[in-house]
C-alpha positions in Angstrom: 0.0 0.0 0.0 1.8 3.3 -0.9 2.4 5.5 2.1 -0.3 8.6 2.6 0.6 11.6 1.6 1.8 14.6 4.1 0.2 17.6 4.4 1.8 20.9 3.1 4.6 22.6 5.0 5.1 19.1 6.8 8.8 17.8 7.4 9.2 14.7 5.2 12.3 14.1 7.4 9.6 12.3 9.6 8.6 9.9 7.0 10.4 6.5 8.1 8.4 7.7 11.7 5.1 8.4 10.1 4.9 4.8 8.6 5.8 3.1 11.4 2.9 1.3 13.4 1.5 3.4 16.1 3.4 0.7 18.8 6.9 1.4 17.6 6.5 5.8 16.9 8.1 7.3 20.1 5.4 10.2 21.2 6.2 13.6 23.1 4.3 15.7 25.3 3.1 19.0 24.8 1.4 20.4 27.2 -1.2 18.2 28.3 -1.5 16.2 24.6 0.5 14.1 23.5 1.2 14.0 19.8 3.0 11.6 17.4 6.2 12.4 16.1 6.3 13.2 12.6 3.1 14.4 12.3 2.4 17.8 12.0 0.3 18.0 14.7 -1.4 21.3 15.8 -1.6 22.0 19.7 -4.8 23.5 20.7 -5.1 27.2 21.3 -4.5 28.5 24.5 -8.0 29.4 26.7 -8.4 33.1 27.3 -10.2 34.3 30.2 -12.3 37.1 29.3 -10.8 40.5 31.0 -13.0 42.0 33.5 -14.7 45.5 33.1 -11.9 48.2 33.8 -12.6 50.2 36.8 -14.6 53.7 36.3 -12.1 56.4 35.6 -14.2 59.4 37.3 -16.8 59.7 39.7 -17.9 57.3 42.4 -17.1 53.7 42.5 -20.5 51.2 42.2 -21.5 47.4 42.3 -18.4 45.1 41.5 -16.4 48.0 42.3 -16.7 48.9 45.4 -14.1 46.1 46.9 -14.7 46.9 50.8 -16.2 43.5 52.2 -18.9 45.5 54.4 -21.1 49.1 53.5 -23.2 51.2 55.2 -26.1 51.0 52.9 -29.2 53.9 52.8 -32.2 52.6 50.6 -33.7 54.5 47.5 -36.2 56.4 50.0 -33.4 57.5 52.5 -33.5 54.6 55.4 -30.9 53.1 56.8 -30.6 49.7 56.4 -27.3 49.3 58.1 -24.2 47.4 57.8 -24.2 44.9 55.2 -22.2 42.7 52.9 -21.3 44.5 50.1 -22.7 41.5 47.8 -25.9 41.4 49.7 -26.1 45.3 49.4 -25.4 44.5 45.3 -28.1 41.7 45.2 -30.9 44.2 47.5 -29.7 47.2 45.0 -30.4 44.6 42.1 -33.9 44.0 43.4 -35.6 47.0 43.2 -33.9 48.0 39.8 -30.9 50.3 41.0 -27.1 50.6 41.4 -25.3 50.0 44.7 -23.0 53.4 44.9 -20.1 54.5 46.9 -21.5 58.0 48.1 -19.2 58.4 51.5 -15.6 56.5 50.8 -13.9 58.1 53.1 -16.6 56.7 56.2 -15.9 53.6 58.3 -17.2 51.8 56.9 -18.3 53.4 53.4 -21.7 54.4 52.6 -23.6 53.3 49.8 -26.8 54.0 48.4 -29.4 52.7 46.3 -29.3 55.0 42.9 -29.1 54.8 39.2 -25.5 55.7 38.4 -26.3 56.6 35.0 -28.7 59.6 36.3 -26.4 59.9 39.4 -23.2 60.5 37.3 -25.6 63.3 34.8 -26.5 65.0 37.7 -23.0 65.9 39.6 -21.8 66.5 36.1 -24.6 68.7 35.2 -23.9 70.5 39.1 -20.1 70.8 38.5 -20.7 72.9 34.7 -23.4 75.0 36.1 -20.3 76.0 39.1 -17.9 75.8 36.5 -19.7 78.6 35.0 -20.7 80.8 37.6 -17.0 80.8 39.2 -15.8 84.3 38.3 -12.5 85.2 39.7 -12.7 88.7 41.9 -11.5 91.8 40.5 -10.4 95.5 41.7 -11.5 97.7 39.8 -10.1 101.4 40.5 -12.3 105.1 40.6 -10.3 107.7 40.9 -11.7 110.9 42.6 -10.7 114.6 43.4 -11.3 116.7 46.4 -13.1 119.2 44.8 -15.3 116.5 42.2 -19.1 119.0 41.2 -21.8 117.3 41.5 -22.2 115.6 37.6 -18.6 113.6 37.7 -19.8 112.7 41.0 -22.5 110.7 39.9 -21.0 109.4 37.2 -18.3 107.7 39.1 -20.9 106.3 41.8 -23.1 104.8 38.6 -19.6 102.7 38.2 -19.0 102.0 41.6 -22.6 100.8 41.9 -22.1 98.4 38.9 -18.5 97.2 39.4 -20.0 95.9 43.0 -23.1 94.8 41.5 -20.9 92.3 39.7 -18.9 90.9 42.8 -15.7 93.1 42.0 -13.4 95.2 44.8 -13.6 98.8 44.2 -10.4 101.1 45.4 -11.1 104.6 45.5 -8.4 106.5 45.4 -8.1 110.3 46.2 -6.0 112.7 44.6 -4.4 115.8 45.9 -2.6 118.2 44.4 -0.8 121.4 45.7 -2.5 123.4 48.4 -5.0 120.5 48.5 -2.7 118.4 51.3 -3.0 121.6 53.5 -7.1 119.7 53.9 -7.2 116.2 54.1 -10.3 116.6 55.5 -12.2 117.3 52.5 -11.1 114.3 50.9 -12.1 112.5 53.6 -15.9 113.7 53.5 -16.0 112.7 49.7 -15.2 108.9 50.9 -16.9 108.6 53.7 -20.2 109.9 51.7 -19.4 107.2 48.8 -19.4 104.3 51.7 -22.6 105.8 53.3 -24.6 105.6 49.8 -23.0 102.0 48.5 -23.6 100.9 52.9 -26.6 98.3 51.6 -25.0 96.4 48.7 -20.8 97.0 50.3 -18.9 96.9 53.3 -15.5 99.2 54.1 -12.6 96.5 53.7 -10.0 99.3 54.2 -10.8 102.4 55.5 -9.2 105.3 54.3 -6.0 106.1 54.8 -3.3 108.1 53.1 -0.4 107.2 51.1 1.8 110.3 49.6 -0.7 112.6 48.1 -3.2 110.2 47.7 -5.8 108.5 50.3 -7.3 105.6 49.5 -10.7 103.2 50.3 -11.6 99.9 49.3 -14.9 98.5 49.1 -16.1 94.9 49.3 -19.4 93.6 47.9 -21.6 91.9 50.6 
């Protein structure tokens, strides 16, 4: 009977082997199976366990991720339910249709609550852009005033005092002298002291006037 044929790539080196009865062909072991020399044998691929679910990269930790044994759980209407096993707390989260979430890490032990961490997560998001948005870094703004002001540039400066506090900036008045002018501080003084009586409801005096060279100055503060 002629000899079967090999399969492409095989080593024909092995062919005295490969026609040899099964008693007298020396085997080898690899791995667990055990394969015949001269055969071009493929081993079986190697098993890959599925890779768990990567931990959330922001905001709080939930279910299979909390890895504390025991929680501190509060139900979806606010009771406390007490200490539990965290996969007991999972499985009673489970039942009524919501996520077990880390609220208070930093507690002994943590706290969890019953919550949808979908909505959960929308929420603090949609809370930190609304702060995000409001945060408005404090300014000074500066009005310069002069002993003698009339009555018109008067006015004018207060309608910008009035609106640089009304959006949460500092406001530094600063009075000028000149000549003559240093011989009566005094009226200076009446001119900023009359600005913080009309501006007393919406600012307080942060520094209260004092004078620096031929200049006294003021600041206001919004309340």
């Amino acid at each position: 009977m002629a000899p079967a044929p090999f399969a492409p790539g095989c080593n024909r080196s092995f062919a005295k082997s490969a026609n040899r009865p099964l008693s007298q062909t020396r085997t080898k072991a690899y791995g667990q199976a055990r394969y015949v020399t001269g055969v071009c044998n493929i081993p079986p691929p190697a098993v890959r366990r599925p890779n768990a679910p990567p931990p959330p990269r922001s905001g709080p930790r939930f279910n299979h991720f909390i890895t504390v044994p025991r929680v501190r759980v509060i139900d979806d209407e606010g009771e406390n339910l007490g200490v539990m096993l965290t996969a007991e707390a999972i499985e009673a989260a489970a039942d009524v249709g919501l996520d077990l979430v880390e609220v208070s890490p930093n507690a002994d032990p943590p706290v969890c609550k019953f919550l949808d961490v979908g909505k959960f997560k929308y929420e603090a998001q949609k809370k930190a852009n609304q702060a995000r948005k409001s945060q408005r870094t404090q300014e000074i703004k500066e009005i310069k005033m002069r002993p003698n002001i009339d009555d018109h540039d008067y006015d004018t400066k207060m309608k910008k005092v009035v609106d640089f506090l009304g959006d949460g900036d500092k406001v530094k008045l600063t009075m000028r002298f000149r000549g003559r002018e240093m011989a009566h501080l005094e009226l200076g003084l009446i001119v900023l002291q009359r600005v913080a009586e009309q501006t007393a409801e919406i600012a307080k005096v942060e520094a209260h006037p004092r004078t620096e060279g031929r200049q006294m100055l003021m600041v206001l503060a919004p309340k």
